[in-house]
N, C-alpha and C positions, 0 to 999 in steps of 0.2 A: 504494500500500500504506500503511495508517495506521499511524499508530507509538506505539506503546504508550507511555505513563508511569508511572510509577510515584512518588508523590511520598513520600518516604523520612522516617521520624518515629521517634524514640529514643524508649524507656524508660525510665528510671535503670541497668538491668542490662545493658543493649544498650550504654549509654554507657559503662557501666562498660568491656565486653568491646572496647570499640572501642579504649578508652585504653588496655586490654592490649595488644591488637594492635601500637600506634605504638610504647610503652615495650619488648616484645618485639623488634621490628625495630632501635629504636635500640640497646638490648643490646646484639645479633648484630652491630650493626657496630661497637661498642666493644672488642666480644672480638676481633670478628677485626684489627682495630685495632694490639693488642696491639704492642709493639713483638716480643719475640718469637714471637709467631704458635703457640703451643704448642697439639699436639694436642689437650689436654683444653679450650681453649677455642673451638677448631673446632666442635667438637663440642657444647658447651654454644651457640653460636653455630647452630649447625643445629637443633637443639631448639627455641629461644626461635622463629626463623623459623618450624617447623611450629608453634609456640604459635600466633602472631600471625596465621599465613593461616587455621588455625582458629576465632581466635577469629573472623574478618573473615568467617567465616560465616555468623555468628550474623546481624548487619544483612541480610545479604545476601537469606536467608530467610525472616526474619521480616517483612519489607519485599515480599514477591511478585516481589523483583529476577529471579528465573531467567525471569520471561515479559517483562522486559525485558531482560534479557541472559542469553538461556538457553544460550547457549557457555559459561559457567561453572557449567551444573549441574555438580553433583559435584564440584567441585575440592577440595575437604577432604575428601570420602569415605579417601580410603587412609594419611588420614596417623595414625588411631591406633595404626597399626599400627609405628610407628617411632618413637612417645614413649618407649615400651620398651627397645628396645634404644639408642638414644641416650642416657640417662640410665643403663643399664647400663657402655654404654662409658665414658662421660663419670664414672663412678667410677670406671671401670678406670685411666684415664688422670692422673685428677689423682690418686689414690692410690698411685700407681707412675711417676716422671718418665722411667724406663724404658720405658714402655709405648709401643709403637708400632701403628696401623692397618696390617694386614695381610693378604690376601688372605684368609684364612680367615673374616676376623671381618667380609666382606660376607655370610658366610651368614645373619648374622641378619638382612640384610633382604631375603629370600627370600622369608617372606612379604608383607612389601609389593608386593613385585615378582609373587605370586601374584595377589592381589587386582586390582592395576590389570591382568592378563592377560583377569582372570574377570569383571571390570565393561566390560571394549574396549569390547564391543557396546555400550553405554551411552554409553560418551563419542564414538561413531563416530555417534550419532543426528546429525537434523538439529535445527534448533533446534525445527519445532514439535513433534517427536517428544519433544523434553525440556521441553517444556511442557506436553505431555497425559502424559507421565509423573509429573513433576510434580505436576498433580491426582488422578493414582492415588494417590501416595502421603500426598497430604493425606487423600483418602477410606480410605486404611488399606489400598490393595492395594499389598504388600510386591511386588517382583518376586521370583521363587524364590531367584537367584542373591545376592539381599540378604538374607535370609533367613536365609541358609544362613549368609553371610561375620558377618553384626553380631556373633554371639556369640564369635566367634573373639576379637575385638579386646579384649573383656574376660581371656579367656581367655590373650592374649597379655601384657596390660598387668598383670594379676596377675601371672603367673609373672617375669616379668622384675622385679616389683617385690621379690618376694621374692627372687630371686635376687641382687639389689642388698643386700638389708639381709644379707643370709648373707654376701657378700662383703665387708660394711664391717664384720659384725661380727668375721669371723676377722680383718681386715685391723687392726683393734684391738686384737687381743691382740697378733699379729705387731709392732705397733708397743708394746705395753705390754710386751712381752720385748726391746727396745733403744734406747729413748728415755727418758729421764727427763723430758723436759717435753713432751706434745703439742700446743702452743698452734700452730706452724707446721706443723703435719700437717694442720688445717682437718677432723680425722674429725668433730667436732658438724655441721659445713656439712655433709659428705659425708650424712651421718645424716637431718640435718633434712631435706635436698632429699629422700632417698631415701622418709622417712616421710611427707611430704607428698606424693609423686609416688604411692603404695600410698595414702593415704587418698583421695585423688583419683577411685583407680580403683577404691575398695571402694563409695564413694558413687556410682558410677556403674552398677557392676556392681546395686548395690540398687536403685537408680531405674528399672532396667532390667525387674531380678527384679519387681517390686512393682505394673510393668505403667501407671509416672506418665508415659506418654506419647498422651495422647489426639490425635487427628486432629484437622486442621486446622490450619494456621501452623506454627510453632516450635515444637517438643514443649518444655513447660514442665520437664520435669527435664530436659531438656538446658541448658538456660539454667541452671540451678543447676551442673550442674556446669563452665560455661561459665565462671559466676562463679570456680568455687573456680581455673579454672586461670588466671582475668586475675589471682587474688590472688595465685596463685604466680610469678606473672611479678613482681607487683607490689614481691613479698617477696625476690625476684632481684635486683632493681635496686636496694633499699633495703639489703643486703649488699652488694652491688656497692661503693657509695657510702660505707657505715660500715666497711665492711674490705674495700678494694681489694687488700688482699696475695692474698687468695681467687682471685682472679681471674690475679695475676702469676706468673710464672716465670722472674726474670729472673736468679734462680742457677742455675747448672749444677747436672746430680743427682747427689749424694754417690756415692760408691762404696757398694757393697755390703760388709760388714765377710766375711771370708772366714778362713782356718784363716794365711796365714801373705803372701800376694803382694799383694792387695787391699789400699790405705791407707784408715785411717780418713778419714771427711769432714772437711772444712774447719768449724772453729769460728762463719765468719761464715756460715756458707751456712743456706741453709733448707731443714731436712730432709721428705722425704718417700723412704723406702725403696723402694728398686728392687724388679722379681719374684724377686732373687737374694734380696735379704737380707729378704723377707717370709718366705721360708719358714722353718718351727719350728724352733729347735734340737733336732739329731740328739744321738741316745747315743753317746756318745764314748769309752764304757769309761771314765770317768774312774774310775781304783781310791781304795780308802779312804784311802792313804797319803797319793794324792797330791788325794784330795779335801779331809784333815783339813790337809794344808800349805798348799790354795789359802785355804781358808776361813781360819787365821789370818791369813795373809799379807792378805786382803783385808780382815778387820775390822782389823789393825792399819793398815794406810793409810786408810781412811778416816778412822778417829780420828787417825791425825799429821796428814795432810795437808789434813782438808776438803773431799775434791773434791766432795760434794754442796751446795758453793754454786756450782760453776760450773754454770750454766743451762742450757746447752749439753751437758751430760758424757752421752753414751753408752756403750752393751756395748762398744763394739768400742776407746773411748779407755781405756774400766777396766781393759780386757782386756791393752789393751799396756802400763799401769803395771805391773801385775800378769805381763809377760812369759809370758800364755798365748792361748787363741783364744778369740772370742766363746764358740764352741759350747760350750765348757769352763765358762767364764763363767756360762753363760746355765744350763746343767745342774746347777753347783755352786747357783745363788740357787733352782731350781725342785727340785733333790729335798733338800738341805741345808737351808738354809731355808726353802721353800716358800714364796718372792715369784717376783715378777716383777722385774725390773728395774727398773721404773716405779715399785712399790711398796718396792722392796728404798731407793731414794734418797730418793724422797721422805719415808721413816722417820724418818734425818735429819733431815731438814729441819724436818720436822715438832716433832720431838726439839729440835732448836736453837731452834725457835719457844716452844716450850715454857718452856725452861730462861732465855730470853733476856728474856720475860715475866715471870718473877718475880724478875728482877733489880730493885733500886731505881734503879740506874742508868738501867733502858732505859725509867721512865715517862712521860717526854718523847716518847719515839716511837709514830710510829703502828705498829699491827700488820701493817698493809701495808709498811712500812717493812723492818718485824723479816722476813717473807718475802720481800720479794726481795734482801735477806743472805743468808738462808738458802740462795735460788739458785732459790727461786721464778719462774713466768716471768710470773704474771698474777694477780689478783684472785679469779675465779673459781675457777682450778683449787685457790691454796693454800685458800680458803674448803674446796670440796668436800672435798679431801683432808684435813686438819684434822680438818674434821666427821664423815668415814668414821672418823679414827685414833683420836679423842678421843670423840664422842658431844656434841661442843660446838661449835656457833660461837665463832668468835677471840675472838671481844665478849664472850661469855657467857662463855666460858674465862678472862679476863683480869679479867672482876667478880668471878667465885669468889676469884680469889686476892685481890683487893682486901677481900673477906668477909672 
């Protein structure tokens, strides 16, 4: 029997998708690595893996490898179907330190587990069965059963995509009614992954829609989107590397803040809110009386006291100066003042930045300096916030008064 060769030759794009591949795998075994081993980077860890055997399809393909080794047709066929829900979980989990996998939450890979049912007969061929299949499919004969499934997988990878960005966007207010600084919450990560994992699959869904898959070798809009996922791998590891905290869990998860039994977290810990204390604050009946009592009481302590330079200061540590409960809390800043929590501190801070600026004294300092006094936790956020409260960057606000 003679034996087929195949002599195997890169493109720039194929080379590209290759080095995903390797930087994907090495990933997954970094995460799992992890000295605490935490759900959410199992998880993330399982992703990068179907990244990588995906992308290692691309050579495989383009190269006529299946008539040299046609036991691996199909082996990336089912995995689009679980980029979805692993990237959904994979924010449930690092957004909530609470979060556990649960028998429930194997339902969403049902349908992967439909798909490899409805392809068996496919991978049950012999080899030269999946080699004259094979050239069907180079010449454009779809099998029915392929047919049927491919549009599913856009249909799967949309909806999970959006469902991810709904769940990181309530998941930000949730955290913007009890944290005064989100720098250790990691929601832009959560955000970024989530919006590049949805552009990924709009660009897909369109190369699909648009019909840029001509017969013959490697459909050429796969390879593009091929590309965009080695880049997201690419963009994984380059965070990985620039903020490893992203990837850690090596604090315990805060308590949840609760009405009177539950203690506030630990000052040094790294917060990211449990599924308890995500949820909205509830109406508490707080009456006028004791709404107009809480509200002095709480403007006058932060004017004695300063707590919005501490960096750290949450609802629930306010709430115990203050001798009441978050939800109390959280209802007096949202129907009384109409902030957030997040907003209602940062004011301060903001206010103190201000004020501390047109001192002659503080011209020596830098502005970054003046915010993290004020209890600032990073560069970025006082920039942003500044600029929402003022209409000014630091810089530009600090030549005015020099004018």
């Amino acid at each position: 029997m003679a034996v087929v060769t195949t002599r195997v030759t890169f493109d720039w794009i194929q080379l590209a998708v290759v080095l995903g591949a390797i930087q994907g795998l090495l990933l997954a075994g970094a995460l799992l690595a992890h000295r605490t081993n935490r759900v959410a980077n199992r998880l993330l860890a399982a992703l990068m893996v179907a990244f990588s055997v995906s992308l290692a399809a691309v050579p495989y393909y383009a190269n006529d490898l299946p008539r040299t080794y046609p036991h691996l047709f199909g082996f990336s066929y089912p995995l689009p179907w679980v980029y979805g829900p692993l990237l959904y979980l994979y924010t449930l989990a690092a957004s909530d330190r609470a979060w556990r996998f649960r028998r429930r939450h194997a339902l969403h890979f049902a349908p992967v587990a439909a798909v490899v049912l409805l392809t068996l007969p496919i991978y049950l061929m012999s080899g030269a069965e999946k080699i004259a299949l094979f050239d069907r499919l180079q010449a454009g004969e779809v099998p029915a059963v392929i047919a049927g499934l491919d549009p599913t997988k856009y249909l799967s990878g949309l909806s999970y995509s959006a469902a991810t960005v709904v769940h990181l966007r309530r998941h930000r207010q949730r955290i913007l009614d009890s944290y005064s600084n989100t720098e250790r919450v990691n929601l832009r990560w959560l955000l970024a992954l989530a919006g590049a994992g949805a552009a990924i699959w709009v660009l897909a869904t369109a190369i699909d829609a648009a019909g840029f898959f001509p017969g013959g070798g490697q459909p050429r809009g796969e390879h593009l989107v091929s590309l965009a996922v080695a880049l997201l791998v690419y963009a994984i590891g380059y965070m990985g590397l620039r903020q490893p905290e992203i990837f850690r869990y090596d604090a315990p998860p805060p308590e949840p803040p609760a009405e009177s039994t539950r203690p506030e977290p630990a000052q040094d810990q790294e917060v990211a809110p449990s599924a308890e204390a995500d949820q909205r604050p509830q109406r508490t009946g707080l009456g006028e009386h004791e709404a107009t009592r809480l509200k002095a009481a709480l403007l006058a302590l932060m004017a004695r006291e300063h707590l919005h330079r501490d960096s750290e200061l949450t609802l629930a540590g306010l709430a115990e100066r203050l001798d009441t409960t978050p939800h109390k809390l959280s209802e007096l800043l949202n129907s009384e003042l109409g902030q957030t929590f997040y907003d209602f501190v940062n004011g301060y801070r903001v206010d103190e930045v201000r004020r501390r600026l047109a001192e002659p004294k503080a011209k020596h300092l830098s502005v970054l300096t003046l915010a993290m006094d004020a209890g600032f936790a990073s560069k970025s956020t006082f920039n942003d916030v500044f600029k929402k409260r003022t209409g000014q960057t630091p810089s530009t606000y600090r030549r005015s008064l020099a004018g």
